[in-house]
C-alpha positions as CSV (number, residue, x, y, z in Angstrom):
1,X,-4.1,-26.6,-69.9
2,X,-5.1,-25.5,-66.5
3,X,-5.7,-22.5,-65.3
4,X,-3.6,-20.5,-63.0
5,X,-5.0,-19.9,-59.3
6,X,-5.2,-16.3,-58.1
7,X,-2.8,-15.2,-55.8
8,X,-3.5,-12.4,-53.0
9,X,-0.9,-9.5,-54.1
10,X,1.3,-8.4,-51.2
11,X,1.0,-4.6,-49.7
12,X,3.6,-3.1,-51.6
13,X,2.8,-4.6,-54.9
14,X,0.5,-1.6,-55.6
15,X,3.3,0.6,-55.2
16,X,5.3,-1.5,-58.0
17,X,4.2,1.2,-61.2
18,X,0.7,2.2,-60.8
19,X,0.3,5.1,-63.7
20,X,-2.8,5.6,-64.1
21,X,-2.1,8.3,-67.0
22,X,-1.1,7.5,-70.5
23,X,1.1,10.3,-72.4
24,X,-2.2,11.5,-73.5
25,X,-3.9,12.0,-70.2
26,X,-6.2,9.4,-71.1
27,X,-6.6,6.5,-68.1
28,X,-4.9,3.2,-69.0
29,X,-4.8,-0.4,-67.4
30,X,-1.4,-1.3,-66.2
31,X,0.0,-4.8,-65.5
32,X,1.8,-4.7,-62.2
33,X,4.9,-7.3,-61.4
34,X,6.2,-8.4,-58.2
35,X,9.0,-9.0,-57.8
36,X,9.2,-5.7,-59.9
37,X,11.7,-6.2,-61.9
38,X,12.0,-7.2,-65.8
39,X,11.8,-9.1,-67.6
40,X,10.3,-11.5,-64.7
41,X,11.8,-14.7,-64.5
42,X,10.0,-17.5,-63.4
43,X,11.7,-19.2,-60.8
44,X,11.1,-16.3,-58.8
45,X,7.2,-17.2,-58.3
46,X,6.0,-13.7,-60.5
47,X,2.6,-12.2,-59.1
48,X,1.1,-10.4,-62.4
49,X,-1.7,-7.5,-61.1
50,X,-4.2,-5.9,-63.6
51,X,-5.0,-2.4,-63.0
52,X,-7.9,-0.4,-64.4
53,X,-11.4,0.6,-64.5
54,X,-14.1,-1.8,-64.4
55,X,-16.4,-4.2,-62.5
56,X,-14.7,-6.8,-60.2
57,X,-14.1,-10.2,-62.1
58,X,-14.3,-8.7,-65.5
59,X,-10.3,-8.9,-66.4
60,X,-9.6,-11.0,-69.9
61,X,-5.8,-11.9,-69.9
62,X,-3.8,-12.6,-73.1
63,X,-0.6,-15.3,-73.3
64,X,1.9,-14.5,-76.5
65,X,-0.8,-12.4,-78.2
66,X,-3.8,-15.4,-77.6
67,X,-7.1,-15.0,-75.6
68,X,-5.7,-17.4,-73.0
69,X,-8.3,-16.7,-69.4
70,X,-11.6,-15.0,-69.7
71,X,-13.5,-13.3,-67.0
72,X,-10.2,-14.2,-65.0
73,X,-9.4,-12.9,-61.4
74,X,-7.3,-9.3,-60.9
75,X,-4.4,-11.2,-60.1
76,X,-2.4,-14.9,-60.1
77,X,1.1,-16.4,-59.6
78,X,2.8,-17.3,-63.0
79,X,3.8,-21.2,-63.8
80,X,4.5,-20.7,-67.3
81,X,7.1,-18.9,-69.4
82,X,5.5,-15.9,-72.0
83,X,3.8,-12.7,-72.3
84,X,1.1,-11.4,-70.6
85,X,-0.9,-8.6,-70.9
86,X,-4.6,-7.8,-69.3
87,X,-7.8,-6.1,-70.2
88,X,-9.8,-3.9,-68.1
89,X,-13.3,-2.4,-69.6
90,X,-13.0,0.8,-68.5
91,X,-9.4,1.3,-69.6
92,X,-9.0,-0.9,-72.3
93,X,-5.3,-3.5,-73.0
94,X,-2.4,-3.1,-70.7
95,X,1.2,-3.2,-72.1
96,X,3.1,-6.4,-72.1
97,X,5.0,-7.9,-69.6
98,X,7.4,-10.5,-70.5
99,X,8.1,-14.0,-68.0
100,X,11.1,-15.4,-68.8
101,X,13.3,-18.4,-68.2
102,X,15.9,-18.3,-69.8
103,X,19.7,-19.7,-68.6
104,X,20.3,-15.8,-68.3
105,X,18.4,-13.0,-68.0
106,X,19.5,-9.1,-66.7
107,X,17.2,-7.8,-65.0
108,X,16.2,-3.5,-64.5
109,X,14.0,-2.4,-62.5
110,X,10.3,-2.0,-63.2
111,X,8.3,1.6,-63.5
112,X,9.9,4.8,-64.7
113,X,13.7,5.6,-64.6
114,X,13.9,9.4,-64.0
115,X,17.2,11.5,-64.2
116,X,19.4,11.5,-61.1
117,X,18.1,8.0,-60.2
118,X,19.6,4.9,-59.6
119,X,19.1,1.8,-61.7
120,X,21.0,-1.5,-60.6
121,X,21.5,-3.7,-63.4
122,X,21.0,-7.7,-62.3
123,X,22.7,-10.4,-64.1
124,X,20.9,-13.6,-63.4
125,X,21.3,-17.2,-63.4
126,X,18.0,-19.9,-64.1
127,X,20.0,-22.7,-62.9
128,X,19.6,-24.4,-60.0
129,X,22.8,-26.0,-60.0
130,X,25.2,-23.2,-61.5
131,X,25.6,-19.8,-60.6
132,X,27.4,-17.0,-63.5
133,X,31.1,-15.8,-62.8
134,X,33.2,-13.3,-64.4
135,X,30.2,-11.3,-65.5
136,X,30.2,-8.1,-68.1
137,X,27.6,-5.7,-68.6
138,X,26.7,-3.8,-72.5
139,X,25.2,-1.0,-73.3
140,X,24.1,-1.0,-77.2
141,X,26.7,-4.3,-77.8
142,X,29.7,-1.8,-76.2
143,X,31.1,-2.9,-72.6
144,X,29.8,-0.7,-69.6
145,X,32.1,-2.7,-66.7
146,X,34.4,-5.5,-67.0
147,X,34.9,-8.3,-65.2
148,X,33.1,-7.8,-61.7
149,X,32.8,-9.4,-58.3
150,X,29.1,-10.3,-58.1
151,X,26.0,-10.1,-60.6
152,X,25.0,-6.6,-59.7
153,X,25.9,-3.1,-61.2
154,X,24.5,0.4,-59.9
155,X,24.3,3.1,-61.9
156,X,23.8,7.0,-60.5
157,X,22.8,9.1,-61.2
158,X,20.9,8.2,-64.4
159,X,21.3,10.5,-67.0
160,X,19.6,10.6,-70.2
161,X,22.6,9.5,-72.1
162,X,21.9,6.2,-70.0
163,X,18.5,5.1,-72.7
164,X,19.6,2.1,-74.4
165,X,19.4,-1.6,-74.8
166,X,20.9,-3.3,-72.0
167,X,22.8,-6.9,-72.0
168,X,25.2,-9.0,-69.8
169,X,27.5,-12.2,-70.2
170,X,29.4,-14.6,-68.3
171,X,30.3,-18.0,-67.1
172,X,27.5,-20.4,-66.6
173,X,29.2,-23.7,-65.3
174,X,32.0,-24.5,-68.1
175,X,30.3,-22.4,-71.1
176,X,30.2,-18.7,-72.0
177,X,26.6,-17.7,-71.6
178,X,25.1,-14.3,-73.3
179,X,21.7,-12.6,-71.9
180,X,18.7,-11.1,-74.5
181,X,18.6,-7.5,-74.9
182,X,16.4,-5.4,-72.4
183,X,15.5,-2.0,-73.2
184,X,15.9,1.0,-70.7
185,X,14.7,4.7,-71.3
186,X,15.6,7.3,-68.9
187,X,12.9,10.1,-68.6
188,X,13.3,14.1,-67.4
189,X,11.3,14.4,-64.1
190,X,7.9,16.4,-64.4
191,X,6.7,19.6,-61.5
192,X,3.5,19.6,-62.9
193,X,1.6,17.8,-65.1
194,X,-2.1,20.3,-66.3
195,X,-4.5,18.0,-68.5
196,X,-7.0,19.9,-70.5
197,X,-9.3,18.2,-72.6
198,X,-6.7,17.1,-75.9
199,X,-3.7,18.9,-74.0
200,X,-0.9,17.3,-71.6
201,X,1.3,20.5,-70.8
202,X,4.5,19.1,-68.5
203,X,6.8,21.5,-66.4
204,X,10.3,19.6,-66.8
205,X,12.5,19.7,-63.1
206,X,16.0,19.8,-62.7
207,X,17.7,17.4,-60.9
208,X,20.0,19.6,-58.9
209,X,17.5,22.7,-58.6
210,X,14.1,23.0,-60.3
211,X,14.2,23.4,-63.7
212,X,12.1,26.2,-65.2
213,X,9.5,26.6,-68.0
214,X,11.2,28.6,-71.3
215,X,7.9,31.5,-70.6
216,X,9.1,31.8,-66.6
217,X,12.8,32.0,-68.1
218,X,12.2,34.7,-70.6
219,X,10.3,36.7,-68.4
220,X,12.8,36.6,-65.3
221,X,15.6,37.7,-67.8
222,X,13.7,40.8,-68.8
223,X,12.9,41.4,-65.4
224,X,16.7,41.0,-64.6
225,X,17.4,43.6,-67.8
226,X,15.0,45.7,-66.3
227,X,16.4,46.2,-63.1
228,X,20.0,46.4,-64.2
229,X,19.1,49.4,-66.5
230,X,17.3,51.5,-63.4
231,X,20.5,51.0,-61.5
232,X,22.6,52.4,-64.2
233,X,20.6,55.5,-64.7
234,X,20.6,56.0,-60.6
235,X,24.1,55.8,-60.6
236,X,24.3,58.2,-63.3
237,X,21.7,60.6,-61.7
238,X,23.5,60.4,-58.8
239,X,27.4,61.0,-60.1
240,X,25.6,64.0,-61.6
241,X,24.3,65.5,-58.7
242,X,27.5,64.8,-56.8
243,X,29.5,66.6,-59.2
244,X,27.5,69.4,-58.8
245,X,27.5,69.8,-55.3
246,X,31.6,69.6,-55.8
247,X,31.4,72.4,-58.0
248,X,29.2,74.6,-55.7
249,X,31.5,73.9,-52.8
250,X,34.7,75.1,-54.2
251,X,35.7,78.8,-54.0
252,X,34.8,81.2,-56.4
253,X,37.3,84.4,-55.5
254,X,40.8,84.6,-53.7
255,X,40.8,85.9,-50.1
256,X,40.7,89.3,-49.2
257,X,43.9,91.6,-48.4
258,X,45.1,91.5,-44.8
259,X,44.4,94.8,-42.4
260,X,47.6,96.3,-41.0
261,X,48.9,94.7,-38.3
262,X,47.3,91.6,-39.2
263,X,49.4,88.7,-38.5
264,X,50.7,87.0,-41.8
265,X,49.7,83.4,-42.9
266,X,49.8,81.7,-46.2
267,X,46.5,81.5,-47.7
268,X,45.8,79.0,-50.6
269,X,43.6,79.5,-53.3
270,X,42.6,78.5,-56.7
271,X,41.4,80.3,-59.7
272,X,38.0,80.3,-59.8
273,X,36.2,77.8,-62.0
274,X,39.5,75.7,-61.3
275,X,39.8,72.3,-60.1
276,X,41.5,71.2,-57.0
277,X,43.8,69.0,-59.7
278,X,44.7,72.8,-61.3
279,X,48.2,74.6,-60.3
280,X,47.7,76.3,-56.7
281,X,49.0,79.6,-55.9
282,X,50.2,81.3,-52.6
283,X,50.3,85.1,-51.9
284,X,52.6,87.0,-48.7
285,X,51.1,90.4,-48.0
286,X,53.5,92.9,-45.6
287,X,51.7,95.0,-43.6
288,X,50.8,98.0,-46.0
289,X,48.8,95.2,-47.7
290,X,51.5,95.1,-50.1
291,X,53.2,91.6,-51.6
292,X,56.4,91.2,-50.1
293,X,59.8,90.6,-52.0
294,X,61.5,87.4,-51.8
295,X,63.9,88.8,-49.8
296,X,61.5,90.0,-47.3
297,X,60.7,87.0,-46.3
C-alpha cells in the first residue's frame, strides 16, 4: 500500500480546533481537519494536521486502530476511507477522526459547540451522479425539520438541550437513503479557566450577560441584604426625628386674653399635647376681656 504524500496545510487550518488543553489541564495532541467539518468525507480532498509537542518528523499515525505510517510527516491529504488518529512524543495519542465515504453522510461542524452558537447541520451526497432531495433531519431517531429545500439546517442559538446524536434522510436518485449517526455535545462557555497543579477551576459565562461564580453570587446577595437593612433603620431614624420636631412645633397653651379696645379676631387653638387631627376650638372675647354671648355677635 503506498504511502500518502504530505500536503502543505492552508493558513486557516490552524485555526480549525487547536486545544491545546485536555479537561485535566494536561497538553494533548490534537488532529486537525480541513475542510473542518465531520465526519470528513473523502471526496472533499481531507488535509489531516497533527498537533503536539515534539521534534519535527517524529509523528506515528494510526489507520482503524493499526500502526499504519511511522516517523510520518505533520500533515497529508487523505486517499482512503477510515480512521485516523496521530502521535506526538511530547503529548502523547490524538483523538480519532473519522474519513468517510459513505452514499450519505451529515456533516457538523468541527471544534467545540458552545451555548448561543450556531451549528449548521449538512446533509451530503457521495455521488457523483445523484444529488439527495426531500431531505429530513433527527435528533435521537425523532424528526427536527421536515421536508426542506436544500441540504442544510442552521440551528441558533445552541442550547444545551441541543447534545445528541444527529442523523438525516432523503432521496438518493430513485431510493430512500439514511445517514450514520454523528454525535454533537453542546458545552457552557468558560470566563476563566485557573490550572493549578491537579486542579482545573472553570468560571461558567452566560450567554446573554456573564454568568457568575456561586462564591461572587452569595456574597453580592449579602451585600444587597446588607444595604437594604441600613436603609430601613435610616428611614426609621429619620421618621423618628421628624416626628419629634412636629411635636415641638405645635403649641403648647391657648392665646392670651385680648387688651381692651383690642380689635377682635378669631383665634384657633388646640389643646395642648393635641394633634392637628384633634377637635379645634374657637374663642370671641368683648372688650372687658370677657366671652361674648351668641347673641352678641
Amino acid at each position: 500500500m503506498p504511502w500518502p504524500h504530505p500536503a502543505v496545510p492552508s493558513p486557516t487550518l490552524a485555526l480549525a480546533g487547536w486545544s491545546p488543553l485536555s479537561p485535566t489541564g494536561a497538553q494533548t495532541t490534537q488532529l486537525l481537519v480541513d475542510p473542518p467539518w465531520r465526519p470528513a468525507v473523502l471526496w472533499d480532498r481531507v488535509t489531516l494536521t497533527c498537533q503536539g509537542l515534539g521534534t519535527t518528523g517524529a509523528t506515528t499515525w494510526y489507520k482503524d486502530g493499526q500502526l499504519w505510517w511511522q516517523e510520518g510527516p505533520d500533515n497529508f491529504t487523505v486517499t482512503e476511507r477510515g480512521t485516523y488518529m496521530c502521535h506526538r512524543p511530547g503529548t502523547g495519542l490524538s483523538p480519532p477522526v473519522m474519513v468517510s465515504d459513505d452514499d450519505l453522510v451529515l456533516q457538523v461542524p468541527t471544534g467545540v459547540l458552545l451555548e448561543g452558537d450556531t451549528m449548521t447541520l449538512r446533509c451530503r451526497c457521495g455521488h457523483w451522479n445523484h444529488t439527495v432531495t426531500r431531505v429530513r433531519f433527527y435528533q435521537d431517531e425523532k424528526e427536527v425539520r421536515g421536508f426542506i429545500n436544500g441540504t442544510e439546517l442552521p440551528l441558533f442559538p445552541l442550547q444545551l438541550h441541543h447534545s445528541g446524536h444527529y442523523s438525516c434522510g432523503g432521496l438518493v436518485g430513485s431510493w430512500q437513503s439514511r445517514s450514520a449517526a454523528v454525535a454533537v455535545t453542546v458545552h457552557v462557555p468558560v470566563d476563566n479557566v485557573t490550572i493549578t497543579p491537579g486542579v482545573l477551576e472553570v468560571t461558567p459565562q452566560d450567554k446573554w450577560t456573564h454568568r457568575e461564580t456561586g462564591a461572587a453570587g452569595i456574597g453580592g446577595a449579602l451585600l444587597f441584604l446588607l444595604l437594604l437593612m441600613g436603609v430601613i433603620v435610616a428611614w426609621h431614624r429619620w421618621h423618628s426625628v421628624a416626628a419629634r420636631k412636629q411635636q415641638e412645633r405645635a403649641p403648647l397653651d391657648p392665646p392670651a386674653p385680648p387688651e381692651e379696645g383690642e380689635v377682635l379676631s378669631p383665634t384657633w387653638w388646640s389643646p395642648r399635647g393635641q394633634g392637628d387631627s384633634q377637635v379645634t376650638y374657637v374663642e370671641l372675647r368683648g372688650p372687658q376681656g370677657q366671652p361674648q354671648e351668641p347673641g352678641d355677635i
